[in-house]
C-alpha positions in Angstrom: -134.7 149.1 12.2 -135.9 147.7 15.4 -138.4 148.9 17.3 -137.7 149.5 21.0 -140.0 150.5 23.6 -140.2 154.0 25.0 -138.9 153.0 28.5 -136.2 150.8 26.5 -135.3 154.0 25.2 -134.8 156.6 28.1 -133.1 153.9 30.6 -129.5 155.0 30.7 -126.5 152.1 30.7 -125.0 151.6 34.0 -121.7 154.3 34.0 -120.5 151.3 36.4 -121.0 148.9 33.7 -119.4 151.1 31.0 -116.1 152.0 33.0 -115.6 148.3 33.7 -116.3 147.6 30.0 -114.1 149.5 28.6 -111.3 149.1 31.1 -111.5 144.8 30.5 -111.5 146.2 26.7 -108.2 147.6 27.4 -106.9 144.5 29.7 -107.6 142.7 26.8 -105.1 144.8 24.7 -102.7 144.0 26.8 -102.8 147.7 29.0 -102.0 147.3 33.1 -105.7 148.6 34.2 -106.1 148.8 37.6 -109.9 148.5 38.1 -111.6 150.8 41.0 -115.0 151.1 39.9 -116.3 147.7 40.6 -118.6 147.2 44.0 -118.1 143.9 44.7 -115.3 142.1 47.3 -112.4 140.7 45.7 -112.7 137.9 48.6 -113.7 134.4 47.0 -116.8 132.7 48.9 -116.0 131.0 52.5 -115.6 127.3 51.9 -118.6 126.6 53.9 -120.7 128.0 51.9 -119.4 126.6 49.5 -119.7 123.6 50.7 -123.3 123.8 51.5 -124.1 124.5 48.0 -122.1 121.7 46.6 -123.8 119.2 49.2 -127.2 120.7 47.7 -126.1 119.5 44.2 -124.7 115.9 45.0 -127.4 115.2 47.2 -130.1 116.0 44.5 -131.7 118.7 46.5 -131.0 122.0 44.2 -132.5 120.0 41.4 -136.2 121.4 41.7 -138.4 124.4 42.0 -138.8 126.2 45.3 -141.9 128.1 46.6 -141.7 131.3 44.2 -140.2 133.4 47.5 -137.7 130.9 48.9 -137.2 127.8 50.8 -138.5 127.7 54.4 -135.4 127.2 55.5 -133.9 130.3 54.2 -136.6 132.6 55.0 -135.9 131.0 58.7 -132.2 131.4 58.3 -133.0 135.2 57.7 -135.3 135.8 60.6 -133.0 133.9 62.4 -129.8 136.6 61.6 -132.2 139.7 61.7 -133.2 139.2 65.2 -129.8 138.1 66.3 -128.9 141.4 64.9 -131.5 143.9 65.8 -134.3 141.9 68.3 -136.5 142.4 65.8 -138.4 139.4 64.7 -139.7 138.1 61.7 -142.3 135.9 60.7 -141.6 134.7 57.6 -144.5 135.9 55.7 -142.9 139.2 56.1 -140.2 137.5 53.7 -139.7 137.5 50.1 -136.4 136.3 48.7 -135.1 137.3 45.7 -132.6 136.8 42.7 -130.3 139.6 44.3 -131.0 142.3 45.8 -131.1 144.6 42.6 -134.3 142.4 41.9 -136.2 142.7 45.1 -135.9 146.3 44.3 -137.1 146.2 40.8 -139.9 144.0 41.9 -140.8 146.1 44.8 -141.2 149.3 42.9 -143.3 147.4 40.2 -145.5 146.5 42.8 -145.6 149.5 44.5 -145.4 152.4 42.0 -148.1 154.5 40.0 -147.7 156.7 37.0 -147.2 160.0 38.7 -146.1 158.9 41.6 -143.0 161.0 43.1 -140.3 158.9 45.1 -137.8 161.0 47.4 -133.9 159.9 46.0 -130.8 161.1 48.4 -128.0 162.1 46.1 -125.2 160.5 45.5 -127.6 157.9 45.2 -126.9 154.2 43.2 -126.6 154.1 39.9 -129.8 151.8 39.5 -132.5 153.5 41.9 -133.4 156.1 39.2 -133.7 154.2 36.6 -135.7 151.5 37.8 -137.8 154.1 39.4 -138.5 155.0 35.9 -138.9 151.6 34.5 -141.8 151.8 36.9 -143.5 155.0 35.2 -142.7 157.1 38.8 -140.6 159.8 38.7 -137.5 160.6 41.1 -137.0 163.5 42.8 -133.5 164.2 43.3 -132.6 165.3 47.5 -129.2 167.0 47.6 -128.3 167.0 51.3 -126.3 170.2 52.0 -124.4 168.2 54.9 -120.7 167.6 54.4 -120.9 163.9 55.3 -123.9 163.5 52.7 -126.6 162.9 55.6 -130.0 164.7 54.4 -132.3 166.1 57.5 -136.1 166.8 58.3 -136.2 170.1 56.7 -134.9 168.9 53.5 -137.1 165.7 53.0 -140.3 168.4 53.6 -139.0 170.7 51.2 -139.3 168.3 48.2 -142.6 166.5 49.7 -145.6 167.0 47.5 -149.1 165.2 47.6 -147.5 163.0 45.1 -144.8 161.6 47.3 -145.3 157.7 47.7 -141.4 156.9 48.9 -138.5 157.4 50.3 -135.1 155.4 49.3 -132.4 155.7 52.2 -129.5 153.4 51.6 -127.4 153.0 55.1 -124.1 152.3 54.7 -124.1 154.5 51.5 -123.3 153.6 48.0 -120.7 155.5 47.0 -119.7 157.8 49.9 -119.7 155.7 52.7 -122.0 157.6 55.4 -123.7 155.4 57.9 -126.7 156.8 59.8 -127.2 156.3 63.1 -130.7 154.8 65.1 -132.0 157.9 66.2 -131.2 159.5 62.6 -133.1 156.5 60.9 -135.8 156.6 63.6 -137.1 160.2 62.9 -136.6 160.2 59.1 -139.1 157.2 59.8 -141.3 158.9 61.6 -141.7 161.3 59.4 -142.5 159.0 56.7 -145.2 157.1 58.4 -146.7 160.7 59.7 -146.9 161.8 55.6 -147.7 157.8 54.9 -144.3 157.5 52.3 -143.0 153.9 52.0 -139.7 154.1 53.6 -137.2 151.7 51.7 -133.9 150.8 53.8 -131.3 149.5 51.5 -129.0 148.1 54.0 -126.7 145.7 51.6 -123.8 147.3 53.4 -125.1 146.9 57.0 -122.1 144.4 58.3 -119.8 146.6 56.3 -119.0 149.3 59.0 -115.5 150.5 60.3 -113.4 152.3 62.6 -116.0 151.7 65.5 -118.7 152.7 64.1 -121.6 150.5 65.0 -124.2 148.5 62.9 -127.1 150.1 62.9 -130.2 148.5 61.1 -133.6 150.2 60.6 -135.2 147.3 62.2 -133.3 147.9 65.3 -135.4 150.6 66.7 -139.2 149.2 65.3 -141.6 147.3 66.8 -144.0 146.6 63.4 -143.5 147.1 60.0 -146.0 149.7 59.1 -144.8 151.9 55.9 -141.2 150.1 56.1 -139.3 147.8 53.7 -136.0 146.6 54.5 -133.7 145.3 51.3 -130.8 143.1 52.0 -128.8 139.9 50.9 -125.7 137.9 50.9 -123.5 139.5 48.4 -121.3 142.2 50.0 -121.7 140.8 53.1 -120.3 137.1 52.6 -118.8 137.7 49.1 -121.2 136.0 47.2 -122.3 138.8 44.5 -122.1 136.0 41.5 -124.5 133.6 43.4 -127.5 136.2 43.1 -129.3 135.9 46.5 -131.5 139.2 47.4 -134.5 139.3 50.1 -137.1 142.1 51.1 -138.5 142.7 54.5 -141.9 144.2 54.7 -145.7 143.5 55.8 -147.3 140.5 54.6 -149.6 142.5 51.7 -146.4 143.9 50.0 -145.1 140.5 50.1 -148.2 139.2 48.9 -147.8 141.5 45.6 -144.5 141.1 45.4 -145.2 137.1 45.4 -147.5 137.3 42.3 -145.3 139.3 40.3 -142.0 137.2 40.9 -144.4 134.2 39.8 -143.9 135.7 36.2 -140.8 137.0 36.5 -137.9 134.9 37.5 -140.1 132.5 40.2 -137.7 131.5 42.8 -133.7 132.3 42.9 -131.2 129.2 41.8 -132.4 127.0 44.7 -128.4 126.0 44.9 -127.9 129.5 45.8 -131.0 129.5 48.6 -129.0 126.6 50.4 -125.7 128.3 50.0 -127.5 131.4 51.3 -128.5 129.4 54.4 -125.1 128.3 55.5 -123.4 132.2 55.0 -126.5 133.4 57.4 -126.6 130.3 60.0 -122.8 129.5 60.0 -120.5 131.5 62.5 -119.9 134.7 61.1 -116.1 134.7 61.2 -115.3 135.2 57.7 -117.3 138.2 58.1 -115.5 139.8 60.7 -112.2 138.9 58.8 -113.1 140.2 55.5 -114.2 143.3 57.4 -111.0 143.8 59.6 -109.1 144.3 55.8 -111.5 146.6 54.1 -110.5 148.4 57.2 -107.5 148.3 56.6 -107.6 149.1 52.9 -110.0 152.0 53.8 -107.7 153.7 56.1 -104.9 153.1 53.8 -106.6 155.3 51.0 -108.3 157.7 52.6 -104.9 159.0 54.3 -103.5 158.9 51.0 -106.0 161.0 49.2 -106.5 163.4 51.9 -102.9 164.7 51.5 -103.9 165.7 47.5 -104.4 169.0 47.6 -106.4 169.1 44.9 -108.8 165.8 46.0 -111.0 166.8 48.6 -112.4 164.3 50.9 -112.9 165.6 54.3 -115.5 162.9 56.1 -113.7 159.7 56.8 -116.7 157.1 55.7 -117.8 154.7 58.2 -119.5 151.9 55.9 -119.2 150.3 52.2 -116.1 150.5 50.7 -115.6 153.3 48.4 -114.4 156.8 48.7 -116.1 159.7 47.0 -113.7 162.6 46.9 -114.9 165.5 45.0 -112.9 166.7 42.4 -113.9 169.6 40.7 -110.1 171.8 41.3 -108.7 168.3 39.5 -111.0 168.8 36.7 -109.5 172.6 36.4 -105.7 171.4 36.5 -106.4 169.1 33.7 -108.5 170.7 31.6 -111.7 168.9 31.7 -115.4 170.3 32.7 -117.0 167.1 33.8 -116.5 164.0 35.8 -117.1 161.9 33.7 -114.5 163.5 31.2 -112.1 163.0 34.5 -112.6 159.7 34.6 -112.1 158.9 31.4 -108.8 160.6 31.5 -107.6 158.8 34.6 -108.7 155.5 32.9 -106.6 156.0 29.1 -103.6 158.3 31.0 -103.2 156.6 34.7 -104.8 153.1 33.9 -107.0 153.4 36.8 -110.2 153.0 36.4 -113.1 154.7 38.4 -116.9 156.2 38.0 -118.0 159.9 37.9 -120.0 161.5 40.1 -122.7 162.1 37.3 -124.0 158.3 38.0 -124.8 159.1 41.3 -126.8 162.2 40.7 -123.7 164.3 42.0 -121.6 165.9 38.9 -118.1 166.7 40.4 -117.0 163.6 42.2 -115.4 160.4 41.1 -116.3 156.8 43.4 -113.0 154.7 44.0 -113.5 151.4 45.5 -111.3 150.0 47.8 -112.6 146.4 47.5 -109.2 145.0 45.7 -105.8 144.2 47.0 -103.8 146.3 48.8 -100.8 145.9 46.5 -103.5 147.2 43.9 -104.5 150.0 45.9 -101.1 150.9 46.5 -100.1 150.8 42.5 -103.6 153.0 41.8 -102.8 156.0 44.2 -99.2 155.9 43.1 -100.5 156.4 39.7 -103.2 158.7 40.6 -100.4 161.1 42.0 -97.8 160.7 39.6 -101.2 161.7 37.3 -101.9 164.7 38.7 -98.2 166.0 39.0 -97.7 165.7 35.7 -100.4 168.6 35.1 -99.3 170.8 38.0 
């Protein structure tokens, strides 16, 4: 038998992962799945990034090695958009870029974390944060705002501080319910970290994904240094580039200096085809953005109204960021007979053919996460089937 390390062992699949799995398993036999547990846009990448990239191959220039954090150019592209977006500015030593943005996490807690070490996670929280923490040898402790709209305060951060607390992860817009936090929110919970030194990480992949007039906020737009802060981003969700793997962490030049020598040995620099892509979705105009933002808009509205009419889905905040929904759905799991989310989920995927992920990934038994990242048409078809579903058990 083979042999597998002990952190092999206790790292739990992706519940993301395994819903999609199995619901391309039954695609493949021919079953109508409609899949709403995938996080990614169903937009293809603008042409001129595309282009870009495609000029990078026939002109011989993605052919080679980058410096181990990214090309110049992109790290300038970066500083370029941050301060057009928050007057904050960036020299690029405070830059690391990364293959996505899942790796400058990983790399940064690596660098970063300690046996024993405690790190401060805000349920629902993303799938990955807990286990990487433990891939690290830190432990998470688990925040369960009591806020209806998910938003975690003061009082609560202090009551699960110990002397062991090294970080903080706040991820604004919020994967999976959506809540955006606004400046002066993100100011004091900073405060507070630098006052207790914690290592506040800002997970803003979401950032340009914000609706219904509610405003961008970034961390970065109320700083003037970058003293116990580190700022995560990239070019996926944003310009609907999540195949071309393009990541990037903001923070002082020691942490990147750490973060530098561990990449080295890791996966060096990101597809250097992807670096100049990444260049031309951050310098171009930003159109495209605003388009693909205007329809998850759309597509958000369009769900939400419908779910908040099933009496036995409750979903009272309207998010203001992402694009998924987390209703909770424990007087669902009582009409059909399960005890569990994930058991729900399952049931919606082999009975309705839609597919979504239970609330247990995130830390939050109870809920399901529906994304609204496909079609409308799609959309349409899933609630359809969602409520012809539950009707059939009332």
């Amino acid at each position: 038998m083979t042999k597998f390390s002990k952190k092999a062992l206790t790292v739990a699949p992706s519940a993301t992962m395994q819903m999609t799995a199995l619901a391309k398993k039954m695609q493949h036999e021919g079953q109508n799945v409609i899949n709403l547990s995938v996080g990614q846009p169903d937009f293809t990448t603008p042409k001129e990034i595309q282009k870009a990239a495609i000029t990078s191959i026939e002109t011989g220039q993605a052919s080679f090695y980058t410096a181990v954090d990214g090309l110049l150019e992109l790290k300038n592209a970066i500083s370029k958009r941050v301060f057009e977006d928050t007057h904050f500015s960036l020299a690029s030593d405070n830059i690391s870029t990364t293959t996505g943005a899942k790796m400058a996490l990983y790399v940064l807690f690596q660098a970063l974390l300690e046996e024993q070490d405690e790190v401060l996670l805000l349920a629902p929280y993303w799938v990955s944060y807990e286990e990487q923490i433990k891939l690290s040898g830190a432990k998470a402790i688990v925040v369960k705002p009591s806020a209806s709209d998910f938003k975690v305060t003061i009082a609560e951060l202090e009551a699960k501080r110990t002397i062991k607390t090294r970080m903080l992860i706040i991820n604004s817009p919020q994967n999976p319910n959506g809540t955006v936090y606004t400046a002066t929110e993100l100011s004091n919970i900073l405060k507070w970290a630098r006052k207790n030194d914690i290592i506040l990480v800002a997970d803003e992949i979401y950032k340009n994904l914000v609706f219904n007039g509610t405003k961008m906020t970034s961390i970065l737009n109320n700083v003037d240094n970058l003293k116990n802060l580190v700022v995560i981003d990239g070019v996926s969700k944003t310009y609907a580039m999540t195949g071309w793997r393009l990541g990037y962490l903001i923070a002082d030049t020691e942490i990147i200096q750490h973060v530098k020598a561990l990449l080295g040995h890791m996966t060096s620099n990101p597809a250097t085809v992807t670096q100049y892509a990444a260049i031309a979705a951050l310098s171009e105009k930003q159109t495209p953005v605003a388009e693909m933002r205007r329809v998850f808009e759309k597509r958000l509205n369009l769900v939400f109204d419908r779910l908040a009419k099933i009496p036995e889905v409750e979903i009272s905040e309207r998010p203001s960021g992402a694009f998924y929904l987390f209703p909770k759905v424990t007087k669902l799991m009582k009409l059909v007979g399960v005890t569990t989310s994930n058991e729900l989920a399952v049931k919606l995927l082999k009975e309705a053919f839609v597919a979504t992920v239970p609330g247990e990934a995130f830390g939050l038994p109870g809920y399901i996460r529906l994304s609204y990242a496909t079609s409308e048409n799609d959309l349409e078809t899933a609630l359809a089937r969602i409520e012809t579903f539950i009707e059939h058990y009332r």
